[in-house]
Backbone as a printed PyTorch tensor [residue, N CA C, xyz], in Angstrom:
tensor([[[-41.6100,  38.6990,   0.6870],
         [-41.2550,  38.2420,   2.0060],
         [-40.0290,  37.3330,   1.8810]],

        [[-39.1710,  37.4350,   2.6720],
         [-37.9710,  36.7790,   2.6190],
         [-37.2900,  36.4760,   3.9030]],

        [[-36.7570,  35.2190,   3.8290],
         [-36.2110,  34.7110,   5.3740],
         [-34.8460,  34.4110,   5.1450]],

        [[-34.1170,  34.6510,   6.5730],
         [-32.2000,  33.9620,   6.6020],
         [-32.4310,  33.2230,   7.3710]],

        [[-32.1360,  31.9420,   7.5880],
         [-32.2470,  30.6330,   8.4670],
         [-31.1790,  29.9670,   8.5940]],

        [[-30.8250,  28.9410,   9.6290],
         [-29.8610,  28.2960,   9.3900],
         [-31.1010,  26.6080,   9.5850]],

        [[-30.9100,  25.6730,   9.1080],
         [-31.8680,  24.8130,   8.9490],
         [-31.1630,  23.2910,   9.7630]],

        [[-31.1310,  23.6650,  10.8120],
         [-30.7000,  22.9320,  11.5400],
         [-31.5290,  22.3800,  12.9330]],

        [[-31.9150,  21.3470,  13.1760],
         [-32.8390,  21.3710,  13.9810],
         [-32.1410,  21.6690,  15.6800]],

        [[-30.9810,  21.0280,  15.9590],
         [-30.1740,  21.1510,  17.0370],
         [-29.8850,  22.5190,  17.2580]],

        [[-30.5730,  23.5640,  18.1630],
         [-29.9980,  24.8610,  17.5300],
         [-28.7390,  25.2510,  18.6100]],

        [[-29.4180,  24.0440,  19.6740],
         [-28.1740,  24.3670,  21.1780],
         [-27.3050,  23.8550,  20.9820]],

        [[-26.4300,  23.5000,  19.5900],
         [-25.8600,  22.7210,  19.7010],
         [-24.1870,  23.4260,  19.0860]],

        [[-23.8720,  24.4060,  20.1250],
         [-23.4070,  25.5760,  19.2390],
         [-21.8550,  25.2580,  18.3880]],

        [[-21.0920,  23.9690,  18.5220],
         [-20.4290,  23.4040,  18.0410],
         [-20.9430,  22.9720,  16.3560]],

        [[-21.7800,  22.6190,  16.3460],
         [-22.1130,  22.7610,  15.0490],
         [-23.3420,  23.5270,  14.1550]],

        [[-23.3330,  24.3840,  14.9330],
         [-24.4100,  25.6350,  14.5900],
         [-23.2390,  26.5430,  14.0650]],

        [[-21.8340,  26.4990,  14.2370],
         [-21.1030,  26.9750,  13.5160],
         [-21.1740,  26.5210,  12.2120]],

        [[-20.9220,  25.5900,  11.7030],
         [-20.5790,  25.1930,  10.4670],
         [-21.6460,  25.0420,   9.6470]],

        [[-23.0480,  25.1650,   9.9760],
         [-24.1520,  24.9540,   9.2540],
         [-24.4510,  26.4610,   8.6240]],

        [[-24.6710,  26.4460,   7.2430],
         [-24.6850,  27.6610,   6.0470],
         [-25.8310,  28.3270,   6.1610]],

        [[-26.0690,  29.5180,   6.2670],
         [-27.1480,  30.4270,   6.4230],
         [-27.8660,  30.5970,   4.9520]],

        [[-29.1720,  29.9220,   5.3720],
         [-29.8050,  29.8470,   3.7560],
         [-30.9270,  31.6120,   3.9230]],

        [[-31.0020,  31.5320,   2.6110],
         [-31.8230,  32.6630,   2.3570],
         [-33.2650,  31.7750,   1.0840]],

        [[-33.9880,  32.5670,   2.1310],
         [-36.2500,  31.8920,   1.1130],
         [-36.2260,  33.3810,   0.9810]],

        [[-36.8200,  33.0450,  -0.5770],
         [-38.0840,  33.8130,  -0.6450],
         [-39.0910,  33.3560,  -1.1720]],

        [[-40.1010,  33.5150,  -1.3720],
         [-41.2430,  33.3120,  -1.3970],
         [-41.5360,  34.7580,  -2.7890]],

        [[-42.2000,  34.0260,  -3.8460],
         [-42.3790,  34.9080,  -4.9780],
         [-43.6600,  34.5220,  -5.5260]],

        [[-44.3030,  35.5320,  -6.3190],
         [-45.7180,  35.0210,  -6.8250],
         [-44.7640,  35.6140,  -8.2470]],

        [[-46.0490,  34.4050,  -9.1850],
         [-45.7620,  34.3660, -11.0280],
         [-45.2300,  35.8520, -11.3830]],

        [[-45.3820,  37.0150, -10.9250],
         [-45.2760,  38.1840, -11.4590],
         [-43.8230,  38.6540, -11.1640]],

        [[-43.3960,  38.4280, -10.4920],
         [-41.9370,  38.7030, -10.2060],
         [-40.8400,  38.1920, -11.0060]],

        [[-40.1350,  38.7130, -11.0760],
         [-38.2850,  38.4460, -11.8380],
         [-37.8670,  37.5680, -11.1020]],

        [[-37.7380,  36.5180, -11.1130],
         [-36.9160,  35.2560, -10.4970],
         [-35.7720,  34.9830, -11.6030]],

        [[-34.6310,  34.4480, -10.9410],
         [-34.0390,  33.6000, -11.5220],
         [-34.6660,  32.0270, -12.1350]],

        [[-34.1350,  31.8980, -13.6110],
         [-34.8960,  30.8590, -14.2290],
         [-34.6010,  29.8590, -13.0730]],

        [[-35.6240,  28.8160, -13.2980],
         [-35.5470,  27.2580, -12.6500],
         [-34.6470,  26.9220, -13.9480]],

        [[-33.3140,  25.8940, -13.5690],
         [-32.6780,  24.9120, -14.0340],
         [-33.5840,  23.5780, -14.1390]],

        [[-33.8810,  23.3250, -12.3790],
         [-34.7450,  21.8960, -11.9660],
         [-36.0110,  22.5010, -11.6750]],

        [[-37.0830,  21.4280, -12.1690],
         [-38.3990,  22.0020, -11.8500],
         [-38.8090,  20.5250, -11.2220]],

        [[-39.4100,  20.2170, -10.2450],
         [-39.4010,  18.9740,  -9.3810],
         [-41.0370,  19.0270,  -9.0090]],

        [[-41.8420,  18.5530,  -9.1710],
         [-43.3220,  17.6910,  -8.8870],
         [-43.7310,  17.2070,  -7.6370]],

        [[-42.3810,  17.0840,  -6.8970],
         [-42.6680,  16.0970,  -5.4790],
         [-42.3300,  17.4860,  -4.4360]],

        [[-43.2500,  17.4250,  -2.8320],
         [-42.7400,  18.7110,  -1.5610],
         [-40.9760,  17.8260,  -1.7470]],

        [[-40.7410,  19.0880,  -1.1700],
         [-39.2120,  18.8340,  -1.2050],
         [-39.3300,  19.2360,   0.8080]],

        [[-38.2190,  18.6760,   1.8210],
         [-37.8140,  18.7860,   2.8020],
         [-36.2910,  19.3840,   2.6500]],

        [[-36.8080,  20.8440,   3.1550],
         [-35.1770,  21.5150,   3.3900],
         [-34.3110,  21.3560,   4.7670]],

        [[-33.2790,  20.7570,   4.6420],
         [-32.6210,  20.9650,   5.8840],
         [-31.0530,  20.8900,   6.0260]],

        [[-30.6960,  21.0950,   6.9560],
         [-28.9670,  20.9160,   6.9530],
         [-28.9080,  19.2260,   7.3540]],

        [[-27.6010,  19.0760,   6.7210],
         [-27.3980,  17.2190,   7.1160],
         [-25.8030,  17.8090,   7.7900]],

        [[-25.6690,  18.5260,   8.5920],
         [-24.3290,  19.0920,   9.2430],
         [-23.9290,  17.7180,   9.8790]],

        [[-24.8200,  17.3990,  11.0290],
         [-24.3140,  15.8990,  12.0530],
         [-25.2520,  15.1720,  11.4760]],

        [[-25.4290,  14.8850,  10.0600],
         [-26.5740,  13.7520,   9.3680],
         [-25.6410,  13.2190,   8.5770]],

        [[-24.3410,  13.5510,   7.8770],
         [-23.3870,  13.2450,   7.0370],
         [-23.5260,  11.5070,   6.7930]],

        [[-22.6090,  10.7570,   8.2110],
         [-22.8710,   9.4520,   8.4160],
         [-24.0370,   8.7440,   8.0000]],

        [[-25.3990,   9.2580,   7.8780],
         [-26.5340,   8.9740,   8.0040],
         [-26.8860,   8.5340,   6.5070]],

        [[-26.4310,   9.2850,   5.6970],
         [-26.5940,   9.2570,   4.1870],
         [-27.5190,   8.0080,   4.0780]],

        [[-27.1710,   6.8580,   4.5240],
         [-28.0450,   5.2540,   3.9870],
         [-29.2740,   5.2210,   4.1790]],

        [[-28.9460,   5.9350,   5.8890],
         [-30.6360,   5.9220,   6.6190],
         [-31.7830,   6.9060,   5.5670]],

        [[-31.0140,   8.4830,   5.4360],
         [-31.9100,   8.9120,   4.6940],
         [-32.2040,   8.5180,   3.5600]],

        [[-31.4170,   7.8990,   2.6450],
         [-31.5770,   7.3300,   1.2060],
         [-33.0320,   6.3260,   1.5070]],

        [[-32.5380,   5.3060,   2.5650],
         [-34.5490,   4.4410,   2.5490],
         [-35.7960,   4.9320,   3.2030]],

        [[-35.5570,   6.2950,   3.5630],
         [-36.2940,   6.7960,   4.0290],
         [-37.3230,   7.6890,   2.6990]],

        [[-37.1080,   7.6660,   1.6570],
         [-37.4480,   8.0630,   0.8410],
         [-37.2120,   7.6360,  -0.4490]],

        [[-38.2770,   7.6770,  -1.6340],
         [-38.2100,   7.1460,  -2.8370],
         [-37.3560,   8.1150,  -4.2290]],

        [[-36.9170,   9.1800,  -3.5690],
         [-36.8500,  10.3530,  -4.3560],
         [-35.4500,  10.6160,  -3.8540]],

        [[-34.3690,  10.8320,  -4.9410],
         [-32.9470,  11.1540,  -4.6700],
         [-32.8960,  12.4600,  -3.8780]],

        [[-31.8040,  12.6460,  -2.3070],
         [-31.2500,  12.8060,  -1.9690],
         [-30.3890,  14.1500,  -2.6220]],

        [[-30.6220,  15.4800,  -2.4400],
         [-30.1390,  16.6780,  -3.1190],
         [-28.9480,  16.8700,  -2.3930]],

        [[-27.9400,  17.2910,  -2.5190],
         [-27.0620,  18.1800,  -2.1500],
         [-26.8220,  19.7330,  -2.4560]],

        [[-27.6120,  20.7440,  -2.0990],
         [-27.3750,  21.7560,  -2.5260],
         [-26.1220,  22.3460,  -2.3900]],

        [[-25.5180,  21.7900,  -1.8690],
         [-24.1210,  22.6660,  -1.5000],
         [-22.9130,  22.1310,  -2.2290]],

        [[-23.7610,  21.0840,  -2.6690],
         [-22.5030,  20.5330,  -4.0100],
         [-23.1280,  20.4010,  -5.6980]],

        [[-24.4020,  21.5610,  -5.5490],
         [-24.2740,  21.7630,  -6.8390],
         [-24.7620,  23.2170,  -7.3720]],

        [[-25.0820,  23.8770,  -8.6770],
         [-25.6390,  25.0830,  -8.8830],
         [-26.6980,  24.9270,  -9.7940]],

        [[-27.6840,  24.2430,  -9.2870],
         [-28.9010,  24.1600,  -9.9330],
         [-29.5810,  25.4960,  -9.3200]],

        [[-30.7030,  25.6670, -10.0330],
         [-31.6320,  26.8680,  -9.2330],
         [-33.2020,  25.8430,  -9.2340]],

        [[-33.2250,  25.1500,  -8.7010],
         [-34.2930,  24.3120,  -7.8580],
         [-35.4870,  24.5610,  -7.3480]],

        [[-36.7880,  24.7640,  -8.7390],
         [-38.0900,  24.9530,  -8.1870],
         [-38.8800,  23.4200,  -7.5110]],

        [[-39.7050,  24.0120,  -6.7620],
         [-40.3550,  23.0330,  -6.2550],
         [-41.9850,  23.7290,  -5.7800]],

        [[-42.8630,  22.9830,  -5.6470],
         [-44.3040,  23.8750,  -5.7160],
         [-44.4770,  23.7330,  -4.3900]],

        [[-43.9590,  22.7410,  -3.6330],
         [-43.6920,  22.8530,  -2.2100],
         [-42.8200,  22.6070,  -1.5180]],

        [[-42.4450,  23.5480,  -0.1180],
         [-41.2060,  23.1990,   0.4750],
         [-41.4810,  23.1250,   2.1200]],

        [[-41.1490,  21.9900,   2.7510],
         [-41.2070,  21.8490,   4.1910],
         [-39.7340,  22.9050,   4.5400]],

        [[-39.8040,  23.3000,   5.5280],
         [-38.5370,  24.0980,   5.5270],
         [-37.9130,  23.7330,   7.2590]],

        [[-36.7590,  23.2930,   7.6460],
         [-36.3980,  22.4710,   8.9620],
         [-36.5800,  21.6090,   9.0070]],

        [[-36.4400,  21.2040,  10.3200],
         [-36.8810,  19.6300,  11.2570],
         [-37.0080,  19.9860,  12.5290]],

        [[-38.1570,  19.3990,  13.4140],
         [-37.5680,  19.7620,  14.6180],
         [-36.5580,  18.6780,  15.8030]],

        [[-36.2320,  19.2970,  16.4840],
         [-35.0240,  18.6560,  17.0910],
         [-36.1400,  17.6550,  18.1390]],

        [[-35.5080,  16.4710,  18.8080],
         [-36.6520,  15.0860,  19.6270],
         [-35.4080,  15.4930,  20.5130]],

        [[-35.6310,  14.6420,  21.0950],
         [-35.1230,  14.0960,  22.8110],
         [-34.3020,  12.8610,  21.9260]],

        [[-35.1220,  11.7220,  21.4180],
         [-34.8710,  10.5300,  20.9130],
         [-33.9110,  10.6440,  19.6510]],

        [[-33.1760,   9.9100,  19.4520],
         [-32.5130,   9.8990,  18.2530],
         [-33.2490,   9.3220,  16.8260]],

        [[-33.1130,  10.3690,  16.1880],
         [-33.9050,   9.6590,  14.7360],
         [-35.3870,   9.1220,  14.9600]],

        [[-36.4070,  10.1010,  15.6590],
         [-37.0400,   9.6420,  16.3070],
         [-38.8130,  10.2050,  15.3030]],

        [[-39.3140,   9.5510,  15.2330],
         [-40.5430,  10.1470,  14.1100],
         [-41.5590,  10.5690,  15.5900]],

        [[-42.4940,  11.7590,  14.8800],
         [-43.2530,  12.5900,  15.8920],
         [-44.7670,  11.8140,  15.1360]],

        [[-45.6950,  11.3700,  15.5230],
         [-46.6210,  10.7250,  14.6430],
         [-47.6550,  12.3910,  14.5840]],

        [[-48.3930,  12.5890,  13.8010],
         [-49.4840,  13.4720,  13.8370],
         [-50.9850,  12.7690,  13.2230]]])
């Protein structure tokens, strides 16, 4: 099973729904040919675009104990045993949804 996404939570936001990179998931069980993992990582990982998050860099850095990836500025091949995949878009700015 395999998905093309763009991981952006703003999706109406078609000014910068341009510039945000169309990722490709798949989803593989142990038996399959994968490309080796470079990084093998222990902690869920949160996938998303930082397109209009750029500025933000500080906020997200204390928002979490765990460095800050840039996939688009590097060529690791990046396992992780779990992956949140998006965000969804609030009304509120920077706004937490409690559950």
């Amino acid at each position: 099973m395999s998905w093309s996404l763009k991981l952006y939570a703003r999706r109406d936001d078609v000014n910068a729904m341009i510039h945000v990179r169309e990722r490709s998931l798949k989803a593989v069980n142990v038996s399959q040919k994968v490309p080796r993992c470079t990084q093998n990582h222990s902690i869920p990982t949160v996938l998303f675009s930082t397109r209009a998050y750029i500025e933000h860099r500080p906020l997200l850095k204390k928002l979490s104990n765990y460095e800050i990836m840039d996939i688009d500025r590097d060529d690791e091949v990046r396992c992780f045993q779990r992956v949140n995949v998006g965000l969804k878009q609030h009304y509120d700015e920077l706004s937490i949804e409690e559950s």
